[in-house]
Short mmCIF file of the C-alpha atoms (twelve columns), coordinates in Angstrom:
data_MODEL
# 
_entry.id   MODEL 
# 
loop_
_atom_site.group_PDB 
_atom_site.id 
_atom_site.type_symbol 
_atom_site.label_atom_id 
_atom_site.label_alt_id 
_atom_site.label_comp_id 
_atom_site.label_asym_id 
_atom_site.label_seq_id 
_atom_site.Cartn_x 
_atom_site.Cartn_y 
_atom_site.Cartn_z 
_atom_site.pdbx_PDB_model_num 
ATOM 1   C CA . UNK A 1   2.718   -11.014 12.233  1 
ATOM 2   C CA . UNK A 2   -0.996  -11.598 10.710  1 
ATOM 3   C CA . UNK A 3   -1.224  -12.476 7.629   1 
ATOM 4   C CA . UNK A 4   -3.703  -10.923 5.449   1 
ATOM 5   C CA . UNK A 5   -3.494  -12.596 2.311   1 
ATOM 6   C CA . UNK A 6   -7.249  -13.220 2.266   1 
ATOM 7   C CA . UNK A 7   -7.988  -9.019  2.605   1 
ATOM 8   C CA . UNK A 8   -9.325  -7.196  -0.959  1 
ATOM 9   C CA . UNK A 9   -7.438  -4.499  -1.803  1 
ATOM 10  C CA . UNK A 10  -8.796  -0.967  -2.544  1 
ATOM 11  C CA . UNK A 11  -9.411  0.728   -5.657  1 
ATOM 12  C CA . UNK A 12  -9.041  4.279   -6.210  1 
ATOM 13  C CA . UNK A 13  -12.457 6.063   -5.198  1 
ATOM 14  C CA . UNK A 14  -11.940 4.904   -1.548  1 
ATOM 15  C CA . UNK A 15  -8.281  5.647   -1.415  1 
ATOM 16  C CA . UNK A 16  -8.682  9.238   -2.962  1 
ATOM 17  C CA . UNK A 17  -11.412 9.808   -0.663  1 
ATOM 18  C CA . UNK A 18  -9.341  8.581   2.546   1 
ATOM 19  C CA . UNK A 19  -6.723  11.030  1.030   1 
ATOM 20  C CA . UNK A 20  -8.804  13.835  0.810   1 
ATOM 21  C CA . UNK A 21  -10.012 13.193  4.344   1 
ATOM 22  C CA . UNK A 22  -6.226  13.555  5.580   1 
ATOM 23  C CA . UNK A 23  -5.638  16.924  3.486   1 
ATOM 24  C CA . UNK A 24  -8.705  18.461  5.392   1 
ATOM 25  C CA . UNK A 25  -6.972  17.255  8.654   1 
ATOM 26  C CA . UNK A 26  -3.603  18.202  7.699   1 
ATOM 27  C CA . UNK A 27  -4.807  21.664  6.734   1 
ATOM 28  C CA . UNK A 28  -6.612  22.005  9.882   1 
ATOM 29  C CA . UNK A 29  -3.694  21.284  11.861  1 
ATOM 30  C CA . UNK A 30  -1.651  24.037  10.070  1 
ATOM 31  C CA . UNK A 31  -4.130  26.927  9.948   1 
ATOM 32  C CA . UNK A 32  -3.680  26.733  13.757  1 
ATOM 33  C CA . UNK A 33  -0.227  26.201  13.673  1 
ATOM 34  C CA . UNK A 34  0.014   29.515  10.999  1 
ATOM 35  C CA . UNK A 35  -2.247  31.277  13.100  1 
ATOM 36  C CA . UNK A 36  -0.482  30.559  16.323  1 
ATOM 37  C CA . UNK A 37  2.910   31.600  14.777  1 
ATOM 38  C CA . UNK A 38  1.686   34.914  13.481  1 
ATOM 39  C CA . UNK A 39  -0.011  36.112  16.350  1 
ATOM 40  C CA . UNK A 40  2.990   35.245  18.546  1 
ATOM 41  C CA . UNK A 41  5.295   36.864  15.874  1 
ATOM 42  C CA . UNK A 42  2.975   39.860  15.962  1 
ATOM 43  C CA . UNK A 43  3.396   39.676  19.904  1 
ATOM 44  C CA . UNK A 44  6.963   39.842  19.668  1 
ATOM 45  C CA . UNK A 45  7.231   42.890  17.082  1 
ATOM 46  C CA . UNK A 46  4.508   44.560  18.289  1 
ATOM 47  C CA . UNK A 47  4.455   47.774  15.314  1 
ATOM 48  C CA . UNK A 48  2.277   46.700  12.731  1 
ATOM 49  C CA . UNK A 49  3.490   48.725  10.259  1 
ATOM 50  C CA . UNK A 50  7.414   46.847  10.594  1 
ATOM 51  C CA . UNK A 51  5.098   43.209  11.573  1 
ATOM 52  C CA . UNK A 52  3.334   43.952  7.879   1 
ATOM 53  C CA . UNK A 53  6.172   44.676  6.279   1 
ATOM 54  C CA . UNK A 54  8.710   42.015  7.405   1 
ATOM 55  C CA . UNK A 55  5.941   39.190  8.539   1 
ATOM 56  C CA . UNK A 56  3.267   39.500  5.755   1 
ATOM 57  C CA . UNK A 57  4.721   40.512  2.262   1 
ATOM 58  C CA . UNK A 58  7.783   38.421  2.876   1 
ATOM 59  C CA . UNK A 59  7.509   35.276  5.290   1 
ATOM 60  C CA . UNK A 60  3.790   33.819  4.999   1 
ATOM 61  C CA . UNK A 61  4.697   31.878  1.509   1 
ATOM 62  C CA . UNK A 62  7.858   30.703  3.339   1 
ATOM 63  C CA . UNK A 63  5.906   29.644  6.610   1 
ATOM 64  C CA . UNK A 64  3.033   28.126  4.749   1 
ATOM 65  C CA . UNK A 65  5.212   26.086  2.865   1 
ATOM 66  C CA . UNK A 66  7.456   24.613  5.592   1 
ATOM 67  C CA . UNK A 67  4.743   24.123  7.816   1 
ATOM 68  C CA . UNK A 68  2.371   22.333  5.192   1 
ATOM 69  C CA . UNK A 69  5.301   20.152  4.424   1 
ATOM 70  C CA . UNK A 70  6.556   19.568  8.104   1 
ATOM 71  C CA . UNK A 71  2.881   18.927  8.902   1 
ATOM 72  C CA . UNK A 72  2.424   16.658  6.121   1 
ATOM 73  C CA . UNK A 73  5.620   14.723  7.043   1 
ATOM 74  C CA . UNK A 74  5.133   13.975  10.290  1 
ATOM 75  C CA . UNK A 75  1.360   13.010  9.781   1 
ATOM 76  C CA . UNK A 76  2.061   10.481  7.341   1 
ATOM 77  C CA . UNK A 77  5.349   9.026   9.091   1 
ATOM 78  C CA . UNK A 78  4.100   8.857   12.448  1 
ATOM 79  C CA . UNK A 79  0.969   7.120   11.544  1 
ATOM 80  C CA . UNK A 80  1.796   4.575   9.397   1 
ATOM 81  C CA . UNK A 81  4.743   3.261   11.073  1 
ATOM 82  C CA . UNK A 82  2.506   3.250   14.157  1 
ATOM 83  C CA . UNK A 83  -0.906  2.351   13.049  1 
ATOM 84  C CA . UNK A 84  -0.229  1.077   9.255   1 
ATOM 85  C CA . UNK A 85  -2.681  3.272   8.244   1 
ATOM 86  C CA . UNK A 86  -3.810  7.425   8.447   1 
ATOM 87  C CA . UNK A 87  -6.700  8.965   10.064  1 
ATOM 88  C CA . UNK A 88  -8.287  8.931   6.131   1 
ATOM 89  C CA . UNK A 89  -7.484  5.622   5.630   1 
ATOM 90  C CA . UNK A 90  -8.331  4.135   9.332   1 
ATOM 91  C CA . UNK A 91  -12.169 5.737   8.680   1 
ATOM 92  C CA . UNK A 92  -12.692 3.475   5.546   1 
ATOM 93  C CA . UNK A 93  -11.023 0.594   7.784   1 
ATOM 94  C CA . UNK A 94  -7.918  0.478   5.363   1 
ATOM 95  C CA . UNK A 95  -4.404  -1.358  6.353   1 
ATOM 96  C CA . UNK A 96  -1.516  -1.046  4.726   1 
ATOM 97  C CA . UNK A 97  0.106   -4.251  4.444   1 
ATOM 98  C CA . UNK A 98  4.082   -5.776  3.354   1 
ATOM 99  C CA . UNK A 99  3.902   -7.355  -0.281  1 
ATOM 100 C CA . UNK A 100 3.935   -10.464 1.735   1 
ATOM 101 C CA . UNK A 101 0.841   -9.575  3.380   1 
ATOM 102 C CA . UNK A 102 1.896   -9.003  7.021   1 
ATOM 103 C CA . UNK A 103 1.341   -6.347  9.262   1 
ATOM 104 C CA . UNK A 104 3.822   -3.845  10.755  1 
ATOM 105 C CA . UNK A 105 5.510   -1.479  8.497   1 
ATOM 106 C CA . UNK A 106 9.378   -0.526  8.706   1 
ATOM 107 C CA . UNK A 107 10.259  2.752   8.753   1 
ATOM 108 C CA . UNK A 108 12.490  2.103   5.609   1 
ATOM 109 C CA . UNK A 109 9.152   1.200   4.301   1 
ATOM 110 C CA . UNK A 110 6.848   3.831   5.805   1 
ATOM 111 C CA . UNK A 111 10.142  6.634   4.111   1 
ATOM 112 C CA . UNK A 112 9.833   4.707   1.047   1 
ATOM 113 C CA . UNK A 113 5.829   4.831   0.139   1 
ATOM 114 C CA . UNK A 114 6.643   8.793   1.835   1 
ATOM 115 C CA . UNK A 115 9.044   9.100   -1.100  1 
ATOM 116 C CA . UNK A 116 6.375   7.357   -3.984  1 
ATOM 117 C CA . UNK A 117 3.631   9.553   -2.776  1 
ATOM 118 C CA . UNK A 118 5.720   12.640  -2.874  1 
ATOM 119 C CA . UNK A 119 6.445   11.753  -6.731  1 
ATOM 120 C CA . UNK A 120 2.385   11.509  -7.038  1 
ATOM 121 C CA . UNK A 121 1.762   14.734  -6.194  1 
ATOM 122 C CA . UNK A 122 4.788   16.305  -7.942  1 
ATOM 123 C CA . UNK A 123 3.454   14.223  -11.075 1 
ATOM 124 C CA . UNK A 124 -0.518  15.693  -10.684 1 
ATOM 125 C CA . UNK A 125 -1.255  12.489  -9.403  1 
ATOM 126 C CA . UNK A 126 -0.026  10.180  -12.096 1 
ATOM 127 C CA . UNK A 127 1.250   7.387   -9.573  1 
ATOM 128 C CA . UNK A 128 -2.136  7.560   -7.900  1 
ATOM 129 C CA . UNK A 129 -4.083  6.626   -11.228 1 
ATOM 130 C CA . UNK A 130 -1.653  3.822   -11.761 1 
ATOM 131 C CA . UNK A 131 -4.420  2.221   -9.167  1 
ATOM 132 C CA . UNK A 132 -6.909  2.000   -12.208 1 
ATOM 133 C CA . UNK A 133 -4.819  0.402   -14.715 1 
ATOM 134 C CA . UNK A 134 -3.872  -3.052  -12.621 1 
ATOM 135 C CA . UNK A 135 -5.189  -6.105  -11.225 1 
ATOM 136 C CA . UNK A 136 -3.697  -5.808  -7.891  1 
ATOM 137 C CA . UNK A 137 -5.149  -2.161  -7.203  1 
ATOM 138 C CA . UNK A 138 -0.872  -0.525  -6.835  1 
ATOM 139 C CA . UNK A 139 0.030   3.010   -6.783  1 
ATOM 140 C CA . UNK A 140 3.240   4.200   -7.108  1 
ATOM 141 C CA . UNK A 141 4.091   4.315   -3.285  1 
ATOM 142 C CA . UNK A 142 2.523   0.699   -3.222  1 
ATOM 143 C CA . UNK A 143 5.283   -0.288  -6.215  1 
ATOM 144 C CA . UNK A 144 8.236   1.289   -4.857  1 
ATOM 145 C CA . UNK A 145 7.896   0.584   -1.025  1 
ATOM 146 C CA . UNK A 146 6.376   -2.999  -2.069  1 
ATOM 147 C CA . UNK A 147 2.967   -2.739  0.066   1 
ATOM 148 C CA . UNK A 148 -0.818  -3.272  -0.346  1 
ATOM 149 C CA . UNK A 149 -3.642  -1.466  1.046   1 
ATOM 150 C CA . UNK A 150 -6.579  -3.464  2.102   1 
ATOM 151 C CA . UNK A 151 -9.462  -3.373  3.790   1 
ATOM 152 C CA . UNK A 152 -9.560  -4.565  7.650   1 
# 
């Protein structure tokens, strides 16, 4: 593997900003996927009266939240463990990096940051602010799944 022990790491502006990129993709990806599943739901029932009552007061909090999650999932897992890095991330020419500064993330590591960023957003972004208050620019997915993110 390349080593990257030369790289500077990122601060917090460019990773928020990566991140933000990635929510507006994410949530692209599941309007169509909500819209897709209600108008094939609505092709299916076909009343709208029974399709408003069943499909709209009762399942769109249920199928917004599994698919936003799903969605999320699989974005994050699929591209890190195969690029190192998301579409956010590859557009301000970040890598992700081991702790001893290779290339090539496991997917026990690629689960682990998973894990650390889904404890940043259930803390209001606590573990992402962690960035600001140390030298080597680490979040709380960057602590717990021992990685760096650096620029290309």
């Amino acid at each position: 593997m390349d080593k990257k022990k030369g790289s500077k790491k990122v601060g917090f502006l460019v990773r928020f900003l990566a991140f933000i990129i990635d929510v507006f993709i994410v949530g692209f990806i599941n309007m169509f996927l909500f819209f897709l599943v209600m108008i094939i739901s609505y092709l299916i029932i076909r009343d709208f009266e029974l399709y408003k009552m069943i499909f709209i007061k009762n399942l769109i909090p249920i199928i917004l939240g599994t698919l936003f999650i799903s969605t999320w999932t699989i974005y994050y897992i699929c591209l890190l463990k195969r690029f190192g890095v998301t579409i956010g991330g590859s557009v301000f020419r970040l890598q992700i990096i081991n702790q001893d500064f290779t290339l090539g993330l496991s997917y026990r590591t690629v689960v682990l940051r998973y894990l650390g960023f889904l404890l940043t957003v259930i803390s209001c972004g606590i573990g992402g602010l962690l960035i600001l208050f140390n030298k080597e620019k680490k979040s709380l997915q960057d602590y717990i799944a021992k990685t760096y993110v650096v620029f290309r």
